[in-house]
N, C-alpha and C positions, 0 to 999 in steps of 0.2 A: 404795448400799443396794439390796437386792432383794427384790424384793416379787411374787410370784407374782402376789395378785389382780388386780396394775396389768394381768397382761399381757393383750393384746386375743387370741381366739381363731383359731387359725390363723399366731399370729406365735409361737410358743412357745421357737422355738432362743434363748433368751437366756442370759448370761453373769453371774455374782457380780457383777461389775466396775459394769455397767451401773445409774447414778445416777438418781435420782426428784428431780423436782420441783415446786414449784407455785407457782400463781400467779395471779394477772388480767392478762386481756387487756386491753391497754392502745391498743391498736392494732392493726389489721389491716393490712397492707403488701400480700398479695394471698392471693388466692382463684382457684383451677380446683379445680372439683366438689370432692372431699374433701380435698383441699389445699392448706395454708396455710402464709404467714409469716407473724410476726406478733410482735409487740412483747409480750414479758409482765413484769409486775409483781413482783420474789421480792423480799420486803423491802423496799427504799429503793432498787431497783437494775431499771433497766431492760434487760432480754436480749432476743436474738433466738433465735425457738423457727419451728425448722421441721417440718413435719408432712407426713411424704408422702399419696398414695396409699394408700387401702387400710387405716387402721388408728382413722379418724373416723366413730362408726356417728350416727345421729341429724341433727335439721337444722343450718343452717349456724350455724358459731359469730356469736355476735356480743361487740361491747365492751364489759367490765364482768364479762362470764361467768369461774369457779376453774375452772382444769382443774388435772389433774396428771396429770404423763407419766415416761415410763421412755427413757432413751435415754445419749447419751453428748455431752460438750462436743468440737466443734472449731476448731477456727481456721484463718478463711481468711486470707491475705493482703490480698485485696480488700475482704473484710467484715468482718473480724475475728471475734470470739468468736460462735458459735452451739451452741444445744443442738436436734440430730438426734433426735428422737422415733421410739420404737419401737414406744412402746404409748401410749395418751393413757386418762386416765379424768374424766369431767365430772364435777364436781364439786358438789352443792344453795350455791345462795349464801346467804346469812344476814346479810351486812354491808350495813343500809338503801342506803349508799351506792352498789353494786354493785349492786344490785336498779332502781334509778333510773337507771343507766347503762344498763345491761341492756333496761330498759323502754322509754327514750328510741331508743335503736340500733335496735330491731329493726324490722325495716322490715315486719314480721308485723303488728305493732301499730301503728294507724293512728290520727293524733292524738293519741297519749297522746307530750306533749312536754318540755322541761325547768322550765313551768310547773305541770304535775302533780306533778312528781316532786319541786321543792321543799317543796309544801304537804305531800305522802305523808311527806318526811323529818320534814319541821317534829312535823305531828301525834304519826306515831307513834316519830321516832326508831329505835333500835335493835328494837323490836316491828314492826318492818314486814313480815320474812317471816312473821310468828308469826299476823298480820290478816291475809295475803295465802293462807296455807294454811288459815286457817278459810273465809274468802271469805264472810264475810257482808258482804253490799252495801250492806243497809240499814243495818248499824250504821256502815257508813264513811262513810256519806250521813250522817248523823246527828251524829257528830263531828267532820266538816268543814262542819259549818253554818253555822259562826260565820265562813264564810271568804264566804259570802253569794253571790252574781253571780263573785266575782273565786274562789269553788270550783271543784268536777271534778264536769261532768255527767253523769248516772245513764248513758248509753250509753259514755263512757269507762269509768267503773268496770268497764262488765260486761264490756268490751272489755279490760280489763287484766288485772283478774280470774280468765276464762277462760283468757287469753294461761300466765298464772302457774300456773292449774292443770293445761294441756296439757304446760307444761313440765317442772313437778316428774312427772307419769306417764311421761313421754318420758323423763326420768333412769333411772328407776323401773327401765322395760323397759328399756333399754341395761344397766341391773345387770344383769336377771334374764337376755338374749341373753350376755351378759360370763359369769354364772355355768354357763351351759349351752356353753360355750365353741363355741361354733358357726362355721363358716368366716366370715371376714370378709362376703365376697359375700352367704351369706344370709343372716347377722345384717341387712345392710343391706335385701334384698330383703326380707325377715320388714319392717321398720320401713316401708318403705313401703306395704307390701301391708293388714299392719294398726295400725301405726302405736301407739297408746298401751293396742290389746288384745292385743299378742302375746302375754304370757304366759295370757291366759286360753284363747286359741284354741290353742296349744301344748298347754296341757297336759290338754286337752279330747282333742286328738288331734294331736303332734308330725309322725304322714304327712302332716300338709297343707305340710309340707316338701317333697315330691316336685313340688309346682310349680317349686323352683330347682334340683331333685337327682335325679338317678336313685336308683330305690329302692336297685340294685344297690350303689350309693355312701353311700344316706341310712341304709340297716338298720341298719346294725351303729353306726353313730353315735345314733341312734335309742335303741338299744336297751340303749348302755352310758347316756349322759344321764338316760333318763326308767324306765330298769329295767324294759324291757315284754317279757313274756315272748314266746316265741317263736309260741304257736298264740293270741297276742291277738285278737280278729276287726279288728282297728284296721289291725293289720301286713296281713294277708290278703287284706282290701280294697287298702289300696296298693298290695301286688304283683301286685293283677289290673288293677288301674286302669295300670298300668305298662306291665303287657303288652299293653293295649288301643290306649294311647297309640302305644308304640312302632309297635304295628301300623297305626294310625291315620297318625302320620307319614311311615312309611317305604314302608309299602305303600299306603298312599290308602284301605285298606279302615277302616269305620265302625263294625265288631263283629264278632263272630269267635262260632264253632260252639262249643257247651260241649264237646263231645271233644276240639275242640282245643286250646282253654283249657285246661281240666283238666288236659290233661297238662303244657304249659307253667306254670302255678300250681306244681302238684308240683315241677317241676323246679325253680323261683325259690326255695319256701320253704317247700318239704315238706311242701305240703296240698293236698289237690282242693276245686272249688267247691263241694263240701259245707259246707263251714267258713264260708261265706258269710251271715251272717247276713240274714234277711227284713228286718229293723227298720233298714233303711240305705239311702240312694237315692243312692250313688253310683255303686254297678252295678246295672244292672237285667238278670233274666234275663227274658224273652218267652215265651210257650207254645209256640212255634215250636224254644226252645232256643237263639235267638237272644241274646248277651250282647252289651251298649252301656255305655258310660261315660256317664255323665246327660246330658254335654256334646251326645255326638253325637246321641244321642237327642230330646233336646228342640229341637236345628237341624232334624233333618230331620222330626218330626212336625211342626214349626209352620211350615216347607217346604211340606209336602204339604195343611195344612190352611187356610195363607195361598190357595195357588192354586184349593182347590176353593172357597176364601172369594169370589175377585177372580170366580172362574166363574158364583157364583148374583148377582153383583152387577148394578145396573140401572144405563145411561148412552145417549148417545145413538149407538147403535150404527146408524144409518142408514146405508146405500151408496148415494151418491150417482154416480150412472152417468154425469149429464151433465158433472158436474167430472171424472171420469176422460177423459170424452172428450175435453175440453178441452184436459189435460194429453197426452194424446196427438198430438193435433196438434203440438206444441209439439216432439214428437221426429223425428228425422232416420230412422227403422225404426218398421215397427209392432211392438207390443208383442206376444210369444209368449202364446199362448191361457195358460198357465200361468203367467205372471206376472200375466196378469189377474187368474185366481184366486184370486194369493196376495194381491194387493191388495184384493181383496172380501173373502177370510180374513180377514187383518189389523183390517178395519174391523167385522165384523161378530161378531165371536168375543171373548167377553171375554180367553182364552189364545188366542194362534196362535203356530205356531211355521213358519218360512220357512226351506228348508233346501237346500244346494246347495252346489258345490265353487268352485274360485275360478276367474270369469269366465260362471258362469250367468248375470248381471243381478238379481242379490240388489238393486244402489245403485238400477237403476232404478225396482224395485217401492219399495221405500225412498221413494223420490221421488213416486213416483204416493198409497202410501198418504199421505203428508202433506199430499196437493194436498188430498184427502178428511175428513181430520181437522182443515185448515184451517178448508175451507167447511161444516165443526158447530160450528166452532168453539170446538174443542177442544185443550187447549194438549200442546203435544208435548216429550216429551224425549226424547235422544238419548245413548246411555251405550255405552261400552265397555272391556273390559277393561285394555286400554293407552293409553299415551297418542298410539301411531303409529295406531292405529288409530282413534282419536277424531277424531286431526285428519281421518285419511281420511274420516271419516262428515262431518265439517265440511264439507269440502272439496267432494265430491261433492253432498251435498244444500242447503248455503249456510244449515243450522242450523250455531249453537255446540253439539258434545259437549263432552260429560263424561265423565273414567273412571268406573266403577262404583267407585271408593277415593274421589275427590273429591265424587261424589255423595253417599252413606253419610257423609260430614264433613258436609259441606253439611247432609243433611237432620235430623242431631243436633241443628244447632244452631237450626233452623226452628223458632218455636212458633206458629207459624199454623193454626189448627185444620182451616183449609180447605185446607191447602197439597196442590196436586196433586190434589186432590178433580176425578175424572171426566176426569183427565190422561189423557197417551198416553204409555207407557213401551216404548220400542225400545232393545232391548238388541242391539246385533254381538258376532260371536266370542263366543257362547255358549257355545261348547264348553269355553273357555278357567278357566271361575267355577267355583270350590271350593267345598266346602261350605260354610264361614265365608264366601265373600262372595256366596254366593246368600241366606245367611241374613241378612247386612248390610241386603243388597240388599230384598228383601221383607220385611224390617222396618222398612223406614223408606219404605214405600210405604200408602197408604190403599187402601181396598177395590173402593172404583168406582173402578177404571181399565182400559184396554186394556193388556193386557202382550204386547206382541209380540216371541219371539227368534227371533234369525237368525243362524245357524252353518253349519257343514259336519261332522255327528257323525262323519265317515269322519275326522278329524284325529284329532289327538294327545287325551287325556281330560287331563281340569287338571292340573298341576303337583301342587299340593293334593289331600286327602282328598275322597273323594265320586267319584259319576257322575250326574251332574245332569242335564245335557241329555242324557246315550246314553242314561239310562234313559227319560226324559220322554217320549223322541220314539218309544217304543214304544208308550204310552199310546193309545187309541183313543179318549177321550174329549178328548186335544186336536186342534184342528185342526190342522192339517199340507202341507201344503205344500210338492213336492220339486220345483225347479226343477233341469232337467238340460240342456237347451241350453249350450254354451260361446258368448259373446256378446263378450269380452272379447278373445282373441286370434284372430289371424287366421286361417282356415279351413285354411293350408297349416302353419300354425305345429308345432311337434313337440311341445310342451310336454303341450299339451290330448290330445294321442294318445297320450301316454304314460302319463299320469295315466289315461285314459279304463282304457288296460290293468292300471295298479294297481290300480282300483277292482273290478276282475271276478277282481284276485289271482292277474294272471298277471303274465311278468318280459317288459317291453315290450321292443323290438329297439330300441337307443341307437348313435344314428352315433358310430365312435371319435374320440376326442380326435386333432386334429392341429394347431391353431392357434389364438390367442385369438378367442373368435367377439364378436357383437353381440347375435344372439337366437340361441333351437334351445336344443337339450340335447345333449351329449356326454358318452361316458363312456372312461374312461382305467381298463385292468384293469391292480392291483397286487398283486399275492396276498400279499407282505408289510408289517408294520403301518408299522412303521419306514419305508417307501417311502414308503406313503400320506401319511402327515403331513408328511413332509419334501415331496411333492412337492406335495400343499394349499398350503403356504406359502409353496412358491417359486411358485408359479401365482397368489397374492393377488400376492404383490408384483410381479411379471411384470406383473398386467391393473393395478394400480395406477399401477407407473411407466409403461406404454405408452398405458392409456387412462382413466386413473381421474379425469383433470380433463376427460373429454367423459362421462364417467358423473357425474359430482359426487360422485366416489366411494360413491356408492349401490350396495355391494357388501358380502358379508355369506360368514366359513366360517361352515358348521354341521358337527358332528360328535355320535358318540352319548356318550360318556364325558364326566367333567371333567378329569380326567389328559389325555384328548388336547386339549380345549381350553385347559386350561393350557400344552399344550407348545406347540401350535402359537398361541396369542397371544406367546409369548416368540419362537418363530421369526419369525410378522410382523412384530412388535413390531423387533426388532432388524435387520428386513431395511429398512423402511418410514422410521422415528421413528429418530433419532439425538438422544443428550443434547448438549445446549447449553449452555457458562458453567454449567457443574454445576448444572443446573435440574432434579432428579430427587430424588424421595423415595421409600422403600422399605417396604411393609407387612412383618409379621413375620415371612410366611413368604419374605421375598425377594423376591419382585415391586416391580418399580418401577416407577413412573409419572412420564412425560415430560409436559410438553406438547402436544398433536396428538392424543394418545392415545384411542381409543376405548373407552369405560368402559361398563358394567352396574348397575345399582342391583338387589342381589336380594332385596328386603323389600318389601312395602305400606310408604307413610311416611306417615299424614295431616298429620303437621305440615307435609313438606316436597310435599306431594303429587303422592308419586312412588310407582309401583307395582314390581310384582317382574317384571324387565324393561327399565325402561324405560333408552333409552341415549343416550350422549351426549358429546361430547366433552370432554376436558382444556382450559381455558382458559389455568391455570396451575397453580404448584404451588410451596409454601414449604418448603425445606430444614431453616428454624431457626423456621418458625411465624409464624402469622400471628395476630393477639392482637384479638377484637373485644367490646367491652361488652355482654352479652346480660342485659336484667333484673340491670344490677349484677354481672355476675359477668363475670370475664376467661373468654372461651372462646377457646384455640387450634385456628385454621383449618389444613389441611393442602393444600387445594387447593378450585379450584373449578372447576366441570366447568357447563356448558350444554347441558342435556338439552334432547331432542328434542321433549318432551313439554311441556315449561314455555317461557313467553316470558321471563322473566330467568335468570340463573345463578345456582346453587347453590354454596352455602360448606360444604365437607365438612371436619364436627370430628377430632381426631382420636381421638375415640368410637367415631366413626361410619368410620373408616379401615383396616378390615378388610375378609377377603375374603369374608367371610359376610356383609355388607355390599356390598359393590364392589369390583369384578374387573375386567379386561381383557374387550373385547370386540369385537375384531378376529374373533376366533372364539365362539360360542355353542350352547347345546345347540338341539336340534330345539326341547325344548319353550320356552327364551327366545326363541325367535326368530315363536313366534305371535301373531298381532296383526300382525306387520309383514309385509310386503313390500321386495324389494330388486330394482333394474336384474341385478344380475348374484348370482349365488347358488354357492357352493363346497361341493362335500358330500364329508365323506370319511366313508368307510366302514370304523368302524373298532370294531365290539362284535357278533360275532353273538348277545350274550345281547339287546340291545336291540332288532337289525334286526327289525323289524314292518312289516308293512302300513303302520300309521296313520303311523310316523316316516317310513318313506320320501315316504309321500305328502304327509305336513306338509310337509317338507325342499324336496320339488321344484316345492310351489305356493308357496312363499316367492318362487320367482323371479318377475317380471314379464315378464324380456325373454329371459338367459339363464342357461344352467344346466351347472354343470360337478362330474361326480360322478367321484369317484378310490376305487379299492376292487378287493377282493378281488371278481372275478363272481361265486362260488358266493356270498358273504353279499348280493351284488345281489339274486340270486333267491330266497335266504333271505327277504330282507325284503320281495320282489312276494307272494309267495305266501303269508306266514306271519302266522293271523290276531290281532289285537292282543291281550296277556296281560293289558293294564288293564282292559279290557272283561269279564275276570273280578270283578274288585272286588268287596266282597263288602260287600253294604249292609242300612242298616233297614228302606227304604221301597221300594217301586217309585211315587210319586207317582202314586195312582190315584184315582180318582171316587170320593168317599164322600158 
């Protein structure tokens, strides 16, 4: 029998053929996220009902719950008779019996047990959903009185109660997302995001669908469901909010000029921001002509107004001269006049910012200001964008860091009024923090404190939306601090001379490639791209197998694209990593991962707190799945990797088993590869749309010891000379004194 309303939206190919049934769940056999076996009830006769993937909106079933599904019977040899579900529809329960099952199962509902659920039959019998949908509390107090001490106390009832009335709305909305036939995905994301208000927040305004869809994608779907005509102000709004986003992600920029808006608007949905009505605050226009999406808007004012907040704030900003001295004895060189300063900076400036390329002595001012923040006794924290470079701040000054992702976790869940009150907050790799996690970041900071950053603006600008620190460190009302001495590598070294030349934007004199070196920089001219990469990767595995267990394989390509990082980790990969006893699993796009493998995490994760970046090795990896109980529910593991950043290893779902997600990372772009440092660094040279300034010079102060750059010359001197396109970016705020 077929039945249109059964089907779930987005599964629509259905056949005459295709049988409906129903029933109770009689059991559960297993559960991963929306998928189930499970034992169901039709009659007198117990079946097997399977439920993929993809076609269960709402929360997890439990025993006792009617569904009815649309699918077909088949029989296996091993299991015999099962019914393959195509579409499922949940079902209101109404059998007292079912409702007690129901009640008792759900692990939602705490304490309401098979002792409740007796007396609830007893009293009401067959009227039990008919009491449970009026939900008056006090009359079911009232009619189980006679049940005395051995009754259901007033916090279960309200506990059940509730439970019952979330349930039957949560039916409710799954009809009304069923009747609006909506993609699987974001009938789901719809239930999570508003859970038992979807249809009022829908049809209030269905754009607020563009959080799971592109407008380009969501219009016309929009527009046949909810009938909205084409110059609605609803639609108008979303398709500038679209185009702000788009710009916002892709290009890092925070708002966009009305003439250029305008015309882009027009082009999406055939109006200019005229049509924009006043009486709406999800874009704002500025007298400037400036347009912002609320989002970005409201990050970077409370940015700019958190820092002039931290600057009129009052703490014990003394500089103590005699503890610096102290601490300087304790050094093997004296301290350059201009680290002193930045350490008196530091201490005595509510904002300071310490700024210098790699091997000024940024760690040792670091050091000295803490000797000083000590002795006020003043407690200190140490934050940075990754987790290689937290450990380095660890390591170097003998505090515990934190990433700026672990921290923003951490201080959510703080409810300490005094927490961090007249703290010391030192942030590294500044340059590094996006808009979202500057705004993480100073939001979960109190007002009296020191905020001191320390970057190198001449690198690469975030990954992410915003220019935070390039713009900051214009500001004249922060203090500032440019440490320029190289202290780090050795006076004869080449590295620091050549940078010295990229910084002034010219194209430095590189001794050519002729052998695998130890330190220095060489450069090997390719002028075709195809050469470059193939010869990157035969030159990893070269210094790999000759000396990459006297380096701890502390070696690292960089390149500008992801297509060339994609090719050349398959060429490492396969030059370096051989599969073992078929120990190898495959993501969708074909990539496989061994064991040995060097991996990428490219997301923030607070659960697993892991930033975007951070890397690590393949421990292992399960072919057929690795099955572990998380809160009750079977979750398939697909591998675990031991990142750099954490002290245990990670169990990667296979969720979480994409490459938008985790990638190889044998080879990485310029901007994954900031925060860290490597013995030995590989640059190939391979996009003159990306060669810049700020990438070559991120790429070349990645090395510590040595540096081996392979490329076309003329994009060499493209990118000495060529000054950064992000530095255009085009933002709300300049972070000024108000």
């Amino acid at each position: 029998m077929h039945q249109v309303d059964m089907i779930h939206p987005g599964i629509l190919s259905q056949v005459d053929s295709i049988e409906t049934i129903k029933g109770e769940i009689n059991k559960i056999i297993f559960k991963h996220r929306d998928s189930y076996i499970l034992k169901i009830l039709i009659g007198n006769e117990i079946k097997t009902l399977t439920l993929d993937y993809g076609i269960l909106l709402g929360s997890e079933l439990i025993q006792g719950e009617v569904i009815e599904c649309s699918g077909e019977w088949v029989h296996s040899p091993l299991y015999g008779d099962q019914f393959i579900a195509s579409a499922v529809l949940r079902k209101k329960m109404d059998e007292s019996h079912l409702i007690v099952t129901w009640l008792t199962k759900n692990r939602a509902i705490r304490g309401v047990g098979s002792k409740t659920g007796t007396i609830l039959i007893k009293e009401y019998g067959d009227k039990l959903s008919k009491v449970l949908d009026e939900g008056d509390i006090y009359q079911i107090m009232e009619d189980i009185s006679s049940y005395g001490r051995k009754g259901i106390s007033l916090d279960k009832l309200v506990t059940l109660v509730t439970a019952w009335k979330h349930y039957s709305k949560e039916l409710k909305c799954i009809d009304y997302l069923n009747h609006k036939r909506l993609p699987f995905r974001v009938a789901s994301f719809s239930m999570l995001a508003w859970d038992e208000h979807c249809e009022d927040i829908l049809e209030d305004n269905p754009y607020v669908l563009s959080s799971f869809m592109r407008f380009d994608q969501l219009d016309s779907l929009v527009r046949d469901r909810w009938d909205i005509s084409e110059d609605d102000e609803r639609r108008i709004v979303a398709a500038c909010e679209d185009i702000l986003y788009q710009d916002y992600s892709t290009n890092g920029n925070t708002g966009m000029y009305v003439e250029e808006l305008n015309q882009l608007l027009k082009n999406k949905c055939g109006f200019g921001i005229d049509k924009i009505p006043k009486q709406q605050d999800a874009v704002i226009i500025t007298e400037t002509g400036f347009v912002q999406a609320a989002g970005q808007l409201v990050m970077e004012t409370f940015i700019e107004e958190k820092l002039n907040t931290i600057n009129r704030s009052q703490c014990n900003r003394t500089f103590l001269s005699n503890t610096l001295s102290d601490y300087q004895s304790t050094l093997s060189f004296p301290l350059h006049p201009k680290q002193v300063e930045a350490i008196e900076s530091s201490v005595v400036n509510p904002v300071s910012i310490i700024s210098g390329g790699a091997g000024t002595g940024k760690t040792t001012v670091l050091e000295g200001a803490i000797a000083v923040f000590k002795a006020l006794e003043r407690e200190v924290v140490l934050l940075a964008p990754t987790g290689k470079a937290a450990n380095r701040m660890s390591e170097a000054t003998g505090l515990k860091a934190k990433t700026v992702c672990k921290f923003i976790g951490d201080a959510s869940k703080n409810d300490d009024e005094y927490y961090l009150q007249g703290g010391v907050i030192i942030v590294d790799e500044v340059s590094m923090l996006d808009l979202p996690s500057c705004y993480g970041l100073l939001s979960s900071l109190p007002d009296n404190v020191n905020l001191v950053l320390v970057g190198d603006h001449r690198q690469l600008p975030p990954v992410g939306p915003g220019l935070f620190f390039h713009r900051l460190i214009q500001q004249d009302w922060v203090a500032h601090v440019k440490l320029v001495k190289t202290q780090r590598q050795d006076e004869q070294s080449v590295i620091p001379l050549i940078t010295d030349s990229i910084l002034a934007y010219k194209t430095p004199k590189i001794p050519p490639m002729s052998k695998i070196i130890l330190d220095g920089c060489v450069f090997r001219d390719e002028p075709i791209y195809d050469d470059t990469i193939s010869k990157a990767a035969k030159l990893y595995a070269a210094i790999h197998t000759r000396i990459g267990k006297e380096l701890n394989y502390d070696m690292q390509c960089i390149a500008g694209t992801k297509r060339s990082v994609k090719t050349l980790n398959q060429l490492i990969q396969s030059a370096v990593n051989k599969e073992v006893d078929g120990k190898v699993i495959r993501q969708k796009s074909c990539t496989i991962y061994l064991p040995g493998d060097m991996v990428v995490y490219n997301e923030n994760d607070y659960n697993k707190n892991l930033t975007n970046g951070s890397i690590g090795r393949v421990v292992d990896v399960y072919p057929d799945g690795k099955y572990s109980a998380v809160k009750g529910e079977a979750v398939r593991f697909v591998m675990t990797v031991k990142f750099e950043d954490l002290e245990d290893t990670t169990d990667i779902t296979d969720d979480e088993f994409n490459e938008e997600r985790i990638s190889l990372a044998y080879a990485i772009t310029a901007h994954k590869s900031q925060g860290s440092q490597y013995h030995t660094v590989i640059i190939a040279l391979d996009s003159s749309r990306l060669m810049d300034n700020a990438w070559i010079y991120t790429s070349i102060t990645r090395a510590k010891n040595a540096c081996y750059i392979i490329g076309d010359s003329k994009l060499l001197e493209k990118a000495c000379t060529t000054k950064p396109s992000a530095l255009s970016r085009k933002i709300g705020v300049e972070y000024a004194l108000r």
